[in-house]
C-alpha positions in Angstrom: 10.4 58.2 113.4 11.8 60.2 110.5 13.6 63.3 111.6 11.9 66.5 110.5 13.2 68.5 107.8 12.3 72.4 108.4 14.2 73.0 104.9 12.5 70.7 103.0 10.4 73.1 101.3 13.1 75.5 100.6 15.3 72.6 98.9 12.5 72.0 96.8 12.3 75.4 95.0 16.1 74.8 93.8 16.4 75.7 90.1 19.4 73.0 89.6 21.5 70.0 90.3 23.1 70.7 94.3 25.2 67.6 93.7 26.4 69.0 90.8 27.2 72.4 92.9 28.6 70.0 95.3 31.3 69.3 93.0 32.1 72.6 91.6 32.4 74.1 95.1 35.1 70.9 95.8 36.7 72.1 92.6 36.4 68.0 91.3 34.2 65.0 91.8 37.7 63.3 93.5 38.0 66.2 95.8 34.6 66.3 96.6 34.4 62.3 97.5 37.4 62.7 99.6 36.2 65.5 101.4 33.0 64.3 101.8 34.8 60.8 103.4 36.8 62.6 105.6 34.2 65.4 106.7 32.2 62.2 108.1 35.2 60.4 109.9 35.5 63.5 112.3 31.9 64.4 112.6 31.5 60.4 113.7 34.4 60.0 116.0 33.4 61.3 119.7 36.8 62.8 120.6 36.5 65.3 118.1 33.7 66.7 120.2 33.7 70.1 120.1 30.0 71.7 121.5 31.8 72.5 124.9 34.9 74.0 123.4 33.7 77.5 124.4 33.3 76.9 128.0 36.7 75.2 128.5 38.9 76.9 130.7 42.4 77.9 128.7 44.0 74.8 130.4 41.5 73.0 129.4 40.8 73.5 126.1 44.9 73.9 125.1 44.9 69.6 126.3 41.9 69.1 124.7 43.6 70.4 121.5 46.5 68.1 122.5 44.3 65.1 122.7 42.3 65.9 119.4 45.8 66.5 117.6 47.7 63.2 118.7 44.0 61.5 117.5 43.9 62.7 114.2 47.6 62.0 114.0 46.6 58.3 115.1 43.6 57.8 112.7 45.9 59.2 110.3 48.2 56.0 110.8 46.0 53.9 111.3 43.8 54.6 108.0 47.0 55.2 106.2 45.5 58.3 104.7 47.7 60.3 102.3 48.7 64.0 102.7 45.4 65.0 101.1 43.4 62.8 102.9 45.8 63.8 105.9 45.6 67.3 105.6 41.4 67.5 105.3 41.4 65.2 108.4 43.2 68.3 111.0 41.1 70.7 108.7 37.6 69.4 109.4 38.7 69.1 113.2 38.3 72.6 113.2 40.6 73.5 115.9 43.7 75.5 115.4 46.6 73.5 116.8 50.4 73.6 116.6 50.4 71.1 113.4 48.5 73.8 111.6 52.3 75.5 112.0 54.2 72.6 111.7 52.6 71.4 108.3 52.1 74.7 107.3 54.6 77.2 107.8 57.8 74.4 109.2 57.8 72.0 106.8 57.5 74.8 103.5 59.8 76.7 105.0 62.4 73.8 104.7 61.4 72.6 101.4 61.7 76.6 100.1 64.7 77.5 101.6 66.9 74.8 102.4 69.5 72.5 100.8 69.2 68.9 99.3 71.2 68.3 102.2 69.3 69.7 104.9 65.8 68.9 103.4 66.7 65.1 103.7 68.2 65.4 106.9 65.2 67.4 108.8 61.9 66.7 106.4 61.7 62.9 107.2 61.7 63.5 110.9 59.4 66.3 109.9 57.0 64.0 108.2 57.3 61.6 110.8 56.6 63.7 113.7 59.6 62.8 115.2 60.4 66.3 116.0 57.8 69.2 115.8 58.4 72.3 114.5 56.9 76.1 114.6 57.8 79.4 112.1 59.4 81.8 114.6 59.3 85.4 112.6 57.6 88.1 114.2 58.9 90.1 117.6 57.8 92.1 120.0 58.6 95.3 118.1 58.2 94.1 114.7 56.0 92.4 112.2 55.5 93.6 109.0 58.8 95.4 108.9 60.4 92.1 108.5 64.1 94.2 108.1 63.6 95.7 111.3 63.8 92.0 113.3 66.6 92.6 116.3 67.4 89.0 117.0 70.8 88.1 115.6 72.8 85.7 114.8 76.6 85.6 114.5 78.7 83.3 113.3 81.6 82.3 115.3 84.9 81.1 113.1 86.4 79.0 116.3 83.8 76.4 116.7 81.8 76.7 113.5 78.9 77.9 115.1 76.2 80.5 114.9 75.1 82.4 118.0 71.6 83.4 118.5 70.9 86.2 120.8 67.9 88.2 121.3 69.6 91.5 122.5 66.8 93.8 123.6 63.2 93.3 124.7 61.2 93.7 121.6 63.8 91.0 120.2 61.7 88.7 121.8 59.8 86.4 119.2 56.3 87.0 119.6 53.4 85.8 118.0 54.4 82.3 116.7 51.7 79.5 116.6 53.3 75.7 118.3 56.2 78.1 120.0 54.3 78.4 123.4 54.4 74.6 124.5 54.4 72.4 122.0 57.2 72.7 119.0 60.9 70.9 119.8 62.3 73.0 116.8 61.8 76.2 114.9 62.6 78.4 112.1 63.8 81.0 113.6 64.5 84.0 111.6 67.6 86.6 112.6 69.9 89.1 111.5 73.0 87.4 109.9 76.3 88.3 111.0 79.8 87.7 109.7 82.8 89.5 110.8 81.1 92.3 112.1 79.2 92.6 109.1 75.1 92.6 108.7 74.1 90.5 105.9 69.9 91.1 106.6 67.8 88.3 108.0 68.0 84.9 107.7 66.4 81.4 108.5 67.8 79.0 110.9 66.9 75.7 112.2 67.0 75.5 116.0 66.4 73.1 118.6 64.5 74.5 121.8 63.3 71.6 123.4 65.1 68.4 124.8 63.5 65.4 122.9 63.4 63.6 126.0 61.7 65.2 128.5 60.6 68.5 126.7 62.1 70.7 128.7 64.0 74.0 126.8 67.4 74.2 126.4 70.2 76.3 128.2 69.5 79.8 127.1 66.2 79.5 125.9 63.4 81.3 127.5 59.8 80.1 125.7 56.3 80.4 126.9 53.1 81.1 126.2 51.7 85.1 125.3 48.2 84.5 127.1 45.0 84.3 126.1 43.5 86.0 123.3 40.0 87.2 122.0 37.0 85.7 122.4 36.1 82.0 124.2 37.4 79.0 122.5 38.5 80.3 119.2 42.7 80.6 118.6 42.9 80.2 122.6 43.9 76.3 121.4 47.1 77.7 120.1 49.7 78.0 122.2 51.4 81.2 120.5 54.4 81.5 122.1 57.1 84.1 123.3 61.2 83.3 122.6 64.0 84.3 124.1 67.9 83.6 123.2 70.7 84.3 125.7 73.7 83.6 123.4 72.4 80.0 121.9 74.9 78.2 119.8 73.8 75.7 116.5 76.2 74.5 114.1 76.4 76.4 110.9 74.8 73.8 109.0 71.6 74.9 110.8 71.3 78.2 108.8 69.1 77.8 105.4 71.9 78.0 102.4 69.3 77.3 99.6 69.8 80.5 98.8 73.0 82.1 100.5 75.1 80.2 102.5 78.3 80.9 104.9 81.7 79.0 104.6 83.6 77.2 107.1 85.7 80.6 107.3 82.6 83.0 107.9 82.5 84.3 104.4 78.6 84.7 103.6 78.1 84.0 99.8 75.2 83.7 97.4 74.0 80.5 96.4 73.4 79.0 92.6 70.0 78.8 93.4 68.0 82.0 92.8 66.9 84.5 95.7 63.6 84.5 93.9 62.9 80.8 94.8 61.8 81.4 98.5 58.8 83.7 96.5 57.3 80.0 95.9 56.4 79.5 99.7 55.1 82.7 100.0 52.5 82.4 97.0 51.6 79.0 98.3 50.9 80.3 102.0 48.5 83.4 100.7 46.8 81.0 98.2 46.1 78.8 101.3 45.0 81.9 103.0 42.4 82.9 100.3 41.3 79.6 100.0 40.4 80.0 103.8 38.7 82.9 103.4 36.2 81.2 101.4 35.9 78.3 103.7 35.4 80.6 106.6 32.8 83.0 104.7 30.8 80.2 103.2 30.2 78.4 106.6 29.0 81.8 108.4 27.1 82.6 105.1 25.9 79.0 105.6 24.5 79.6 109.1 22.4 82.8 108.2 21.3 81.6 105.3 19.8 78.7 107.2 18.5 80.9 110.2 16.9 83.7 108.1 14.4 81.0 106.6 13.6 79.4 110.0 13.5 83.3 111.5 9.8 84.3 111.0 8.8 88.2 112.2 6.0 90.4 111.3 3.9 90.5 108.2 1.0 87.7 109.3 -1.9 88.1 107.8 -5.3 86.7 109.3 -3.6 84.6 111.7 -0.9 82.8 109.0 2.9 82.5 110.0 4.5 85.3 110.0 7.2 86.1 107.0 10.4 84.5 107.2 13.4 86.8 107.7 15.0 85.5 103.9 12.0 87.3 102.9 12.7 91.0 103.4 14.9 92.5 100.6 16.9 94.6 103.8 17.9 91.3 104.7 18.5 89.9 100.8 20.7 93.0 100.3 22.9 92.2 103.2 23.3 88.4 102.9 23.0 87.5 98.9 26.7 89.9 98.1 27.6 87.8 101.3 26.7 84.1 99.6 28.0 85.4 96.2 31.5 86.6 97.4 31.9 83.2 99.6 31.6 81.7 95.9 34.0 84.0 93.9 36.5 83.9 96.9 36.5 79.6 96.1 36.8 80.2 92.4 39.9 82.8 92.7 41.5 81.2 95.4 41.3 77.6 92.5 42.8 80.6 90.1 45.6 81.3 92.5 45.9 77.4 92.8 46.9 77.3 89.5 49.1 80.3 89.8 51.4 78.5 92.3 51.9 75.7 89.8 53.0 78.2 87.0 55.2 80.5 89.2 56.7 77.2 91.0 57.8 76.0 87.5 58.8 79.2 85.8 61.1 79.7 89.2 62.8 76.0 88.4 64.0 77.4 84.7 64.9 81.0 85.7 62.1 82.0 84.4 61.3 85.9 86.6 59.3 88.0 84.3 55.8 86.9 86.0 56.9 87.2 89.7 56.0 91.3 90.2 52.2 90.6 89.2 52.5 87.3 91.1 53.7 89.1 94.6 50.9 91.6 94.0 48.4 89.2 93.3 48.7 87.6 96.1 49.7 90.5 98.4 46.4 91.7 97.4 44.1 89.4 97.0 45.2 87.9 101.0 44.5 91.5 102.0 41.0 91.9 100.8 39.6 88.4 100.9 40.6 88.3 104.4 39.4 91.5 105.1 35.6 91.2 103.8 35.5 87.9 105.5 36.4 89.1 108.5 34.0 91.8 108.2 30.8 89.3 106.4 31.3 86.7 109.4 30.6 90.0 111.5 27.6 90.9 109.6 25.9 87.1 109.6 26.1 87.1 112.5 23.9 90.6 112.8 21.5 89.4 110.3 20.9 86.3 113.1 19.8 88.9 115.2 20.2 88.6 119.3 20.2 84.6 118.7 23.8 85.0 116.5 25.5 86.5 119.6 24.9 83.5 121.3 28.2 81.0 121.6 26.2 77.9 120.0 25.6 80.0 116.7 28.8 79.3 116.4 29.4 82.8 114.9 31.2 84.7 117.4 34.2 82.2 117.8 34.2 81.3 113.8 34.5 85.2 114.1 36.9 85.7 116.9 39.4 82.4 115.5 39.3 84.3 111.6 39.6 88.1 112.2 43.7 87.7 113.0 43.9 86.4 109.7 43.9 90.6 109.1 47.2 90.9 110.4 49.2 87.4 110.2 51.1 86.6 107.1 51.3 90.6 106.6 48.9 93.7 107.7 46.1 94.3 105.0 47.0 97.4 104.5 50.8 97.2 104.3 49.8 94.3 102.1 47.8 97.1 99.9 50.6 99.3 99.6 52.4 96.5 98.3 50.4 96.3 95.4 49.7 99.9 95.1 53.4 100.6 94.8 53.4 98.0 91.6 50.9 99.4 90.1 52.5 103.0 90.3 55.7 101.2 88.3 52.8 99.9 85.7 52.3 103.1 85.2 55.8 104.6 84.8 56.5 102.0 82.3 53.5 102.5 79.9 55.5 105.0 77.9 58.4 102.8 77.2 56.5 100.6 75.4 57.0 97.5 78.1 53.1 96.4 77.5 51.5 95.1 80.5 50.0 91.6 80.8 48.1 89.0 82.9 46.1 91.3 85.5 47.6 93.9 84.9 46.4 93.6 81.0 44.3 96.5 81.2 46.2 99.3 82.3 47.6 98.6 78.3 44.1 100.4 77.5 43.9 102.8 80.0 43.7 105.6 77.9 40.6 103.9 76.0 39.0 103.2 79.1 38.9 106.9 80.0 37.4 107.8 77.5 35.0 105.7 76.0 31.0 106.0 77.6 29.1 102.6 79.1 26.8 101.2 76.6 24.3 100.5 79.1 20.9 101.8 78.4 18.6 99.5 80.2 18.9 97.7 83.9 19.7 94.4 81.7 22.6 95.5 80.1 24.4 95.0 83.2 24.1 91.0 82.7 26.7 91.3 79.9 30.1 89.9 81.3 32.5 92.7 79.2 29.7 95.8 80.3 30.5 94.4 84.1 34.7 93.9 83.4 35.3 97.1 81.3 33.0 99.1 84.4 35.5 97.3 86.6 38.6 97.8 84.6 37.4 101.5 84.0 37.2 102.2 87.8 41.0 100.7 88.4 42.7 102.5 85.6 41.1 105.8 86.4 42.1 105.1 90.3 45.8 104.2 89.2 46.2 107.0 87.1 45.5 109.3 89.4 47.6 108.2 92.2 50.2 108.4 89.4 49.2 112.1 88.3 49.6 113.2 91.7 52.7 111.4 93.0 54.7 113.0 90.3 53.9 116.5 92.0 56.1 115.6 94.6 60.1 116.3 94.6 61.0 113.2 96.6 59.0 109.9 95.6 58.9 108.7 99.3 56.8 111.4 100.6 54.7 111.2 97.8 53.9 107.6 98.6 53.7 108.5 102.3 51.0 111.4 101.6 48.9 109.5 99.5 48.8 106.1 100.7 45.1 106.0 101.8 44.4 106.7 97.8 46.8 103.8 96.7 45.5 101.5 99.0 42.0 102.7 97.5 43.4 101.9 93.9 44.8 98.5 94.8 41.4 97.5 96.4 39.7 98.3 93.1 42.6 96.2 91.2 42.3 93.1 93.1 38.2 93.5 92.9 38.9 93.8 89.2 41.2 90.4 89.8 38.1 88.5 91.7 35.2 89.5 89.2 37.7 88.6 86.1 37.9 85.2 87.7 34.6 84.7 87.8 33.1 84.8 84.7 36.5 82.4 83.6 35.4 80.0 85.4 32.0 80.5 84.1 33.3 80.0 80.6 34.6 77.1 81.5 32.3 73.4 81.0 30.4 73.5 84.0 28.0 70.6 84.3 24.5 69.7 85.8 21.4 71.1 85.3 21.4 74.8 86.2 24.3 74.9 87.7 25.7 77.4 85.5 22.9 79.5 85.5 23.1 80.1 89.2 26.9 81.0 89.0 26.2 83.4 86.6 23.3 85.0 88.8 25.5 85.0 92.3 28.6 86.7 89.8 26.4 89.3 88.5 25.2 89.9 92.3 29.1 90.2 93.5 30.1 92.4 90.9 27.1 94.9 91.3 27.0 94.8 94.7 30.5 95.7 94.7 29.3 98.7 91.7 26.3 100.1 94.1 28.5 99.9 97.0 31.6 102.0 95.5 29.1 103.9 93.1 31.0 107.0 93.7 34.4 105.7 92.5 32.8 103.7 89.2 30.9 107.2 88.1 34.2 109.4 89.1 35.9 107.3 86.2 33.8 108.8 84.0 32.8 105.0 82.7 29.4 105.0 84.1 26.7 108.0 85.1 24.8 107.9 88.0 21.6 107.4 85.8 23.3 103.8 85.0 24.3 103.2 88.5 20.8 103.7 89.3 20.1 100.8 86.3 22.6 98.3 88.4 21.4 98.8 91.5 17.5 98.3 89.5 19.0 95.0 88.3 20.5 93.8 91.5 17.1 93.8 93.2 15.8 91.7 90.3 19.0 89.1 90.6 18.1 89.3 94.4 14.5 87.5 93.4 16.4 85.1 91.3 18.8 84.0 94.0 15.9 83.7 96.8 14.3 80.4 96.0 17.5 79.2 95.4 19.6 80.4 98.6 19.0 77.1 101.0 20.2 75.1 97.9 23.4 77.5 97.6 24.6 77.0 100.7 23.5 72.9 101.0 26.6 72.7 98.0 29.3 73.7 100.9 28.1 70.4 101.8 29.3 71.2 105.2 28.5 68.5 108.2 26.5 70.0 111.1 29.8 68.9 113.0 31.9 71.2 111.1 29.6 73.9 111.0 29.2 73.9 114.9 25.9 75.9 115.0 22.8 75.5 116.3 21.2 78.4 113.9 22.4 76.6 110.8 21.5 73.1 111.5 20.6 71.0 107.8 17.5 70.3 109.3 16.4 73.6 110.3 15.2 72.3 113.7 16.4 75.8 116.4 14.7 76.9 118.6 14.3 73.1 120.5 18.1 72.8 120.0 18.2 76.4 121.3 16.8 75.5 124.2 18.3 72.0 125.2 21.9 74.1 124.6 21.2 76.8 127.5 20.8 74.0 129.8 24.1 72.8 129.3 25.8 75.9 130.4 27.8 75.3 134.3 25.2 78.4 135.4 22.6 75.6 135.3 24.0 72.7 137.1 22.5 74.5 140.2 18.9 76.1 140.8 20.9 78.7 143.3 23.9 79.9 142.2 27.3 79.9 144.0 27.2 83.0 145.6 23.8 83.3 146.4 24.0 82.8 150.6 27.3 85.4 150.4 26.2 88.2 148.4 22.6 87.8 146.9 20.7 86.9 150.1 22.8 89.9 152.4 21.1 92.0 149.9 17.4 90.8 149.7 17.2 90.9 153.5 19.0 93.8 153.8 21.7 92.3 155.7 24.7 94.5 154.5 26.7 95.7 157.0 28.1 99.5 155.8 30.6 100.8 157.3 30.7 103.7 159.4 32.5 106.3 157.7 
């Protein structure tokens, strides 16, 4: 018997080619075909079962993340699959694990900071496995201060060694994913010392497990940092706690890509430029956003799915009742959801691309683009991260009661993404980042240094503040240059006047300090600016199949004026727009709202996201809940008995009244 399809009708109504979409969400037909392949391998192979994860007991569920790991590190042998292949095979197992660390953070680390000599001694073993490695940076008492880190390490002229110490408490490393249990090796990052001298922190490679029976070394204390938030979700990840008691490594150990001390302690700059080791970064916050979208899209995925199964109200002479997808309360909150899950994907390829240029401008000297690049990606990690964090949230709201349940899968897609907030640098520290670059635009627009790339527009700031929006009717908001100049208008207006008002103060610093809330505001409408500009690229861009690029247009229109009706007050204070034309936006955006509707179950079907990966019962391609609702409660340990545990000690006592109370 054919399996039912509750969607069926919905897919019909799409307006254009999904396996088209399909393809433009991989970013090619190749990467789509290999992801597809791969997506299929883990959702068919049993040991990467993960239904139960949530009711695993920390023990539990940290070797059942051992077992899934040392699989996909088996099929990948086995199957001979290359990096690509490789890396999509641990990302559709879906479990954070120490080789997320090891492959991501370890291994770059190396290749970004280290010699020709040290990267062939340490990456084969790397590649190989043969020893596993974590990124140990944060402490106790610091994170994003990265200059403040405590642990040192002094070199010692007598035996050619460095000595790593962790001197007071919140020296302690803290935070770093594979550390807890897993890695033999780490990067560990410390205060260089020479001679008394502080030369600022540093990388180091450094053993902290025997490879023979995995046991730490002689003044290395390493554990785990305990569980975290929510049930399942990054409890898989053994993030660790380090400790050094006056560790020795020889000096070949440290990371002299870019500085390097001599036999004799003197501490010297390499050939290589400092601004090399800005390559890993840009590649790890590209990989972040990139994330963002793949973590947005698949809650965006599951309440799509659920809110045209959900039926309440509205029956009329007996009929169904209206489905949930229906109600323009619920099109308001989801559809900017769907469309930003989309614009995230298509500036996180942008960002892609941005890696490539900045990796080969770096290998010819070439500096000039690295400001904008460090606050493009600063800001673009802060506030993709950010609205994920807070659009996973809201699906799973718009699921209603049924969301909150563990098999929506929503609360631990929530509870593993949210730290993505903080790791790889604090959102808003990140925003001040970027606020603090665009302050220097500014101070340089009068000596004739013109601004380019992102940054293109403050050029024509003074034109933005003064010329009016030619909108005049609710359509005029569909032309791409209204949407970007409203956009561009908004930023420069921000910027300027964080720029006005910092000059008032005598000493910069407190200036900065007194209004940082306003140039973290500013650098938010910058990098929105950023995502909407990278949007309608890509939609001038050949983008096949039949009405494929009609719908992009519709969900880009949707992200950048739901982004206008939700900062209305900023876009009218730039004296760009009046509210009267606000009002036309928002008239539009209920209009692109209809247009996106029949198409929404269609939208989500081109994640092309296995039922595996998505782990939810409320977002299953066949639409088939509440039976699957149901058979999932009775899984739960509460119902391997009628009577609970319990019930003869402390239930029955009180039914029959049989407390004893103590005289008091």
């Amino acid at each position: 018997m054919e399996a039912l399809d509750y969607h069926a009708e919905e897919r019909r109504k799409a307006e254009f080619d999904v396996e088209e979409m399909k393809i433009v969400w991989a970013g090619s037909r190749q990467a789509y075909e290999i992801s597809d392949r791969v997506a299929r391998l883990v959702a068919s192979d049993p040991v990467f079962r993960k239904d139960n994860r949530t009711m695993l007991s920390r023990k539990e569920l940290f070797k059942d993340t051992l077992k899934k790991a040392a699989h996909a590190w088996k099929r990948i042998m086995e199957l001979r699959l290359p990096e690509e292949e490789a890396s999509q095979l641990r990302f559709f197992m879906d479990q954070p694990a120490f080789t997320d660390l090891h492959w991501g953070m370890f291994i770059p680390a190396i290749k970004g900071s280290g010699t020709e000599e040290q990267k062939a001694k340490w990456l084969p073993m790397a590649y190989k496995m043969q020893i596993i490695g974590c990124y140990a940076q944060t402490e106790l008492g610091h994170g994003s201060n990265v200059q403040g880190l405590e642990t040192t390490a002094t070199f010692d002229p007598h035996t050619d060694e460095f000595v790593l110490h962790s001197p007071t408490l919140t020296s302690s490393k803290w935070w770093p994913g594979g550390l807890g249990k897993v890695s033999t090796h780490a990067v560990v990052y410390a205060r260089l010392i020479t001679d008394g001298q502080d030369h600022g922190v540093h990388g180091f490679i450094v053993q902290l497990r025997s490879l023979d029976d995995h046991s730490p070394l002689p003044g290395i204390t390493v554990g785990d940092i305990g569980m975290k938030f929510g049930s399942g979700a990054y409890n898989s990840m053994d993030n660790g706690v380090l400790r050094f008691d006056h560790v020795r490594i020889p000096r070949d150990q440290m990371l002299m890509g870019v500085s390097q001390v001599t036999r004799e302690g003197k501490y010297m700059q390499s050939d290589v430029p400092r601004q090399l080791v800005y390559g890993t970064m840009v590649y790890v916050r590209q990989a972040i956003v990139a994330d963002a979208s793949t973590a947005l899209s698949r809650a965006v995925c599951i309440a799509t799915r659920y809110s045209a199964v959900r039926r309440q109200f509205g029956s009329q002479n007996g009929g169904p009742e209206t489905q949930v997808i229906g109600y323009k309360t619920q099109q308001n909150r989801l559809f900017p959801l769907l469309a930003s899950a989309y614009a995230f994907r298509f500036v996180g390829e942008w960002l892609e691309w941005l890696y490539t240029d900045v990796t080969q401008r770096l290998q010819t000297n070439d500096f000039s683009t690295l400001p904008e690049v460090h606050a493009c990606t600063a800001g673009l990690k802060s506030i993709t991260t950010s609205a994920t964090a807070d659009a996973i949230e809201e699906c799973w709201k718009l699921c209603g009661g049924h969301g909150y349940l563990s098999s929506s899968g929503l609360p631990e897609l929530f509870a593993v993404y949210v730290p993505a907030c903080t790791y790889e640098g604090d959102n808003v520290v990140l925003l001040l980042q970027v606020g603090r670059f665009l302050m220097k635009t500014v101070s340089q627009l009068g000596s004739g240094k013109k601004p380019v790339g992102t940054i293109a527009y403050m050029g024509r700031a003074e034109h933005l503040l003064q010329c009016p929006c030619e909108v005049e009717k609710a359509e005029d908001w569909l032309k791409p240059h209204v949407i970007v100049e409203a956009f561009e208008a908004r930023a420069a207006s921000m910027v300027v006047a964080c720029a006005k008002n910092l000059n008032k103060f005598p000493e910069q610093e407190d200036g900065f300090a007194e209004l940082s809330a306003d140039l973290a505001e500013a650098a938010v409408a910058h990098c929105q600016l950023i995502v909407v500009t990278k949007f309608i690229e890509k939609l001038q861009q050949g983008i096949p199949g039949k009405g494929v690029k009609r719908q992009l247009e519709i969900l880009c229109n949707v992200y950048a004026l739901s982004l206008l009706h939700k900062h209305l007050g900023e876009f009218v204070a730039s004296g760009y727009i009046t509210s009267e034309q606000g009002a036309l936006a928002n008239e539009q955006l209920r209009l692109l709202y209809s247009q996106v509707r029949p198409n929404a179950i269609a939208l989500v079907d081109a994640f092309n996201y296995t039922d595996h990966f998505l782990g939810s019962v409320l977002g299953r391609y066949d639409g088939n809940v509440y039976p699957k609702l149901y058979e999932e409660a009775w899984k739960d340990p509460l119902n391997e008995t009628v009577v609970p545990d319990g019930y003869r000690e402390y239930i029955r006592p009180i039914l029959k009244q049989h407390i004893r109370v103590a005289r008091l």
